[in-house]
C-alpha positions in Angstrom: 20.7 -30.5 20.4 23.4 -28.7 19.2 24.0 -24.5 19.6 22.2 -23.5 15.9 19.4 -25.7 17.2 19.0 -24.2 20.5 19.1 -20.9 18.5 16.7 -22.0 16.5 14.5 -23.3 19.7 14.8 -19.4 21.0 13.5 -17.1 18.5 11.0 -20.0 17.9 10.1 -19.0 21.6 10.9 -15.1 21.5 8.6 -15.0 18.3 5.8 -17.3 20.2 6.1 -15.3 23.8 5.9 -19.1 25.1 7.5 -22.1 25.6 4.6 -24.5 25.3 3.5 -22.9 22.1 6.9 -22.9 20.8 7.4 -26.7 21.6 4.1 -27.4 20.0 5.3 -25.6 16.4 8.5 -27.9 17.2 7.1 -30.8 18.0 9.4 -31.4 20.8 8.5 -31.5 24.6 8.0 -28.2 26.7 11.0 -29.5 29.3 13.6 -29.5 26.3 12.8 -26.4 25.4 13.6 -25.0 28.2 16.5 -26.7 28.4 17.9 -26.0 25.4 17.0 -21.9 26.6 18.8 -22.9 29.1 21.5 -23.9 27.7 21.8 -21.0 25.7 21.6 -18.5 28.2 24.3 -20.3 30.2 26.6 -20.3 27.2 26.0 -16.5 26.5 26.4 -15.5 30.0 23.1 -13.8 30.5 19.2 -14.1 30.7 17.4 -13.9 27.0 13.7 -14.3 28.8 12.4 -12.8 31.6 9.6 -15.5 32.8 6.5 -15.5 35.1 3.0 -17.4 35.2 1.4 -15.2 32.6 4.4 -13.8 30.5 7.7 -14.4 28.8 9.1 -11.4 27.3 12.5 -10.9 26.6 15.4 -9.1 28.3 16.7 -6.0 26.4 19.9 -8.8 25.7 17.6 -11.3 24.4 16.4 -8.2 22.4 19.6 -7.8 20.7 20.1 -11.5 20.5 16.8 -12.0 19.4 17.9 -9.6 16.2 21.4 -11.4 15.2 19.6 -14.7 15.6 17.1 -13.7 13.0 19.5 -12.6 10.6 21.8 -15.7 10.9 19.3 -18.2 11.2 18.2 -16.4 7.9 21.6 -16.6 6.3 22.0 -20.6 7.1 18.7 -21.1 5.5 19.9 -18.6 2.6 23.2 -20.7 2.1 21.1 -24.2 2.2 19.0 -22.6 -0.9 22.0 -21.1 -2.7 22.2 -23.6 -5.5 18.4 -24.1 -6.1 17.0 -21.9 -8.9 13.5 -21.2 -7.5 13.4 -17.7 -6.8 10.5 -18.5 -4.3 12.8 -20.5 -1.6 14.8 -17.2 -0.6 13.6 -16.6 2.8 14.3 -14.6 6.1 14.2 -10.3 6.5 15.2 -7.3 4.8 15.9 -3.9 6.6 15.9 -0.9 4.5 16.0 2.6 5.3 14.8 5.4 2.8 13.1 8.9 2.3 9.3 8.8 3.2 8.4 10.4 -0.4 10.6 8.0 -2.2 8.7 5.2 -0.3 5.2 6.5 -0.3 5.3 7.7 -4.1 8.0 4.9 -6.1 8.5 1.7 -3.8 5.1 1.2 -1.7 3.0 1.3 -4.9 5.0 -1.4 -6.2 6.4 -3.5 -3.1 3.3 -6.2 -4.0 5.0 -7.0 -7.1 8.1 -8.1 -5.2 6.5 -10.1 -2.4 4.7 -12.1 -5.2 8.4 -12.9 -6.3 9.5 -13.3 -3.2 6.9 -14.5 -0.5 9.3 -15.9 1.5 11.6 -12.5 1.9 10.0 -10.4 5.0 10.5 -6.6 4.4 11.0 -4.1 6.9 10.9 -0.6 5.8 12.1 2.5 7.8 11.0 5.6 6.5 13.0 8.7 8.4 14.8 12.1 7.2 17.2 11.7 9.6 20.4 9.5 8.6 19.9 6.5 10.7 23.6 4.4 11.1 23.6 1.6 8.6 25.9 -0.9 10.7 24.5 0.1 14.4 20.7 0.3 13.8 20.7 -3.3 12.2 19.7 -2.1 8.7 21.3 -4.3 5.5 21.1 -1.0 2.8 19.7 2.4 2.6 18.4 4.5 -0.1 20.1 8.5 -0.1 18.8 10.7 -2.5 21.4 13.8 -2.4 25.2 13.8 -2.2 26.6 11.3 0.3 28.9 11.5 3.4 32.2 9.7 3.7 32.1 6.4 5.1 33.2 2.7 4.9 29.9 1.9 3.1 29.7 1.0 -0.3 27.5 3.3 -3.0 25.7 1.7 -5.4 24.6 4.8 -7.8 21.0 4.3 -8.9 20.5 7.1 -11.1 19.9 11.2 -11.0 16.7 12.7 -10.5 15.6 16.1 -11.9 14.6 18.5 -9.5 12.1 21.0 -10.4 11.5 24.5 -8.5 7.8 25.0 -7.7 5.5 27.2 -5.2 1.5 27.3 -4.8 -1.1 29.0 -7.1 -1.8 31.4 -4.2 1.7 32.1 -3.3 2.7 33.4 -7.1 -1.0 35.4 -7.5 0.9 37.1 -3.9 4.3 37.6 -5.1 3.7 37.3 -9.1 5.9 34.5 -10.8 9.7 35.0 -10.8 11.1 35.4 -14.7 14.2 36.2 -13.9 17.1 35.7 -11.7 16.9 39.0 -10.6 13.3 38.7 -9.5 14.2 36.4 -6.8 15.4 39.1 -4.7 11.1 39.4 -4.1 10.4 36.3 -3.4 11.0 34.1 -0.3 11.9 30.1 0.0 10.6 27.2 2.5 14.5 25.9 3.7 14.7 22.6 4.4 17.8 21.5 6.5 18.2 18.0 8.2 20.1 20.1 11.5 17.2 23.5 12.3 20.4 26.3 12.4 23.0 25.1 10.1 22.9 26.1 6.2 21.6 29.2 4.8 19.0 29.4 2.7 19.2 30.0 -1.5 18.4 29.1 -4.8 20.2 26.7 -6.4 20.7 26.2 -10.2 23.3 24.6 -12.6 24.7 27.1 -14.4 26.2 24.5 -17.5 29.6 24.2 -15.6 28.9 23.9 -11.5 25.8 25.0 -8.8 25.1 28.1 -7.7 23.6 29.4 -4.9 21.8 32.8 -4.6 20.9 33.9 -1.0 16.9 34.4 0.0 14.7 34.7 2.5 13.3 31.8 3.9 9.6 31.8 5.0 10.2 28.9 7.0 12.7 26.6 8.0 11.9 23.2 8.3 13.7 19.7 8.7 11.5 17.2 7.2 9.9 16.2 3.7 6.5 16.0 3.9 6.6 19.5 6.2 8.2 20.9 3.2 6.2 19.8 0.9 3.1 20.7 2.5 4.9 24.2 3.5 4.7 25.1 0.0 1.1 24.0 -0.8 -0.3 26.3 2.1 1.6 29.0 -0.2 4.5 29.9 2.1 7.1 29.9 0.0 9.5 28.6 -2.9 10.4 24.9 -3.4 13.1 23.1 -5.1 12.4 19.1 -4.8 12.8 16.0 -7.2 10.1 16.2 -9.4 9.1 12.9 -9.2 8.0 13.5 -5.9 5.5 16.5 -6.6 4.6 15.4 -10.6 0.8 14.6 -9.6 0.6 17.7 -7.3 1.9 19.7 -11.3 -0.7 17.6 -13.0 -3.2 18.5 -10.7 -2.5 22.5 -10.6 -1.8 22.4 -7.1 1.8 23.4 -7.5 3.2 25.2 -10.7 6.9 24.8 -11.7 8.7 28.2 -11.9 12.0 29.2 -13.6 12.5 26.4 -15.9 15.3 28.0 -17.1 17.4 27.8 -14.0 17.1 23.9 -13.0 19.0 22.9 -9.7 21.4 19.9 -10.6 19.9 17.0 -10.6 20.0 14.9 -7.6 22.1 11.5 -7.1 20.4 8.8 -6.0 22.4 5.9 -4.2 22.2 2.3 -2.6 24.2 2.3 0.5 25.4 -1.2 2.1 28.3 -2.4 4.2 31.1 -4.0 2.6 30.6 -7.9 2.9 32.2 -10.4 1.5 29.1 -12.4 0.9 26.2 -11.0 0.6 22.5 -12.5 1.2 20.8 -13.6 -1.5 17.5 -11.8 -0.3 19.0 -8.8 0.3 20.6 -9.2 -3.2 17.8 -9.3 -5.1 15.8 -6.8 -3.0 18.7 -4.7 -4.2 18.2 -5.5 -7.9 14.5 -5.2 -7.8 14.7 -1.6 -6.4 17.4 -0.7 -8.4 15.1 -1.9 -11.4 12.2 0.2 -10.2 14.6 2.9 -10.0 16.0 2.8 -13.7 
């Protein structure tokens, strides 16, 4: 048995949580199962199972093991299907990482239509407002909406989405609805910041040439989406979010769009992926097929 085998032989086992259940998927005896675990773990240098009568569970290094085995096990298979046209033989994982309302309100709705062109391709989808690390947390692209960060990583621009400035029917029957720029100066915004205490609240608009920024007061501070969001429907404050995220809460008159006239600039959305020289073919076309959605 040679080392992919045995790798092969582990995860079987690390997926399984047992050895005679993984050698009866194999069809190969319990004892060279074992062995080849064995094997393994004396060529790494460390335990990948911690085993007693009932359990076998594995060590936080057959964890991370566990992981990179996965992913390569998935790219040999990936390279054995390179040259066959069938779009249905692409198997093995996905990681992605993107805002929850771009996953809840553009991607879930329509992540069926991808598995029924790839059954094969298993997706795992991270939804978090912080910036997880691309490289360190395991994840093969992320979608940003907003202006990115330097780094190694390479962008792939999906588009620009137009943000639209909006509060509750019960906030503006408070403060009235601002007409002007002036009228701000009455009014008072939710501020959403990824770090609570750095950035100052304002109202942003594109004045034809750059962005602006006019000092308010914020309501509220807060450092996540959906508390934003649901910040301004409990009639707090002001909001200025990609429209696509709140267009059923304007059909449905439970937020109005204010200022039309003074648009923030539109918002850059981006595919974010380390630089490899080859690629996966699943995460390839997972990369198309949202960038298709996107368009």
């Amino acid at each position: 048995m040679d080392r992919l085998e045995r790798m092969e032989v582990f995860a079987r086992v690390a997926e399984l949580a047992s050895f005679t259940q993984a050698a009866d998927s194999l069809g190969l005896p319990k004892a060279s199962v074992s062995e080849a675990v064995k094997q393994l773990e004396s060529w790494l240098g460390t335990r990948l199972f911690n085993r007693t009568t009932r359990r076998v569970h594995l060590t936080p290094d057959g964890e991370v093991f566990y992981e990179r085995c996965r992913d390569l096990l998935a790219d040999v298979e990936d390279a054995t299907t390179l040259f066959r046209r069938a779009e249905t033989v692409l198997t093995g994982r996905v990681r992605v990482d993107m805002p929850t309302g771009t996953a809840c309100r553009l991607v879930l709705p329509h992540l069926s239509d991808f598995k029924q062109r790839y059954p094969g391709i298993d997706v795992e989808l991270s939804t978090t407002d912080y910036r997880v690390d691309l490289v360190r947390d395991g994840f093969d692209c992320v979608l940003r909406v907003g202006p990115l960060s330097n780094s190694n990583l390479i962008a792939r621009p999906l588009g620009r989405l137009p943000v639209a400035s909006c509060a509750s029917p019960a906030y503006l029957a408070q403060y009235r609805t601002p007409e002007s720029l002036d009228d701000l100066a009455e009014h008072k915004l939710i501020h959403y910041t990824q770090t609570l205490g750095s950035g100052e609240p304002g109202w942003e608009y594109w004045d034809g040439r750059e962005s602006r920024n006019i000092p308010m007061e914020a309501a509220l501070t807060v450092n996540g989406t959906e508390a934003y969001l649901h910040a301004c429907l409990s009639g707090l404050g002001i909001i200025q979010v990609p429209k696509l995220g709140i267009q059923d809460y304007l059909e449905r008159g439970e937020l109005v769009e204010i200022m039309p006239g003074y648009p923030a600039e539109p918002m850059t959305m981006s595919l974010l992926y380390p630089h490899r020289r080859a690629m996966a073919r699943r995460v390839r076309v997972f990369m198309d097929w949202l960038a298709e959605l996107m368009a």
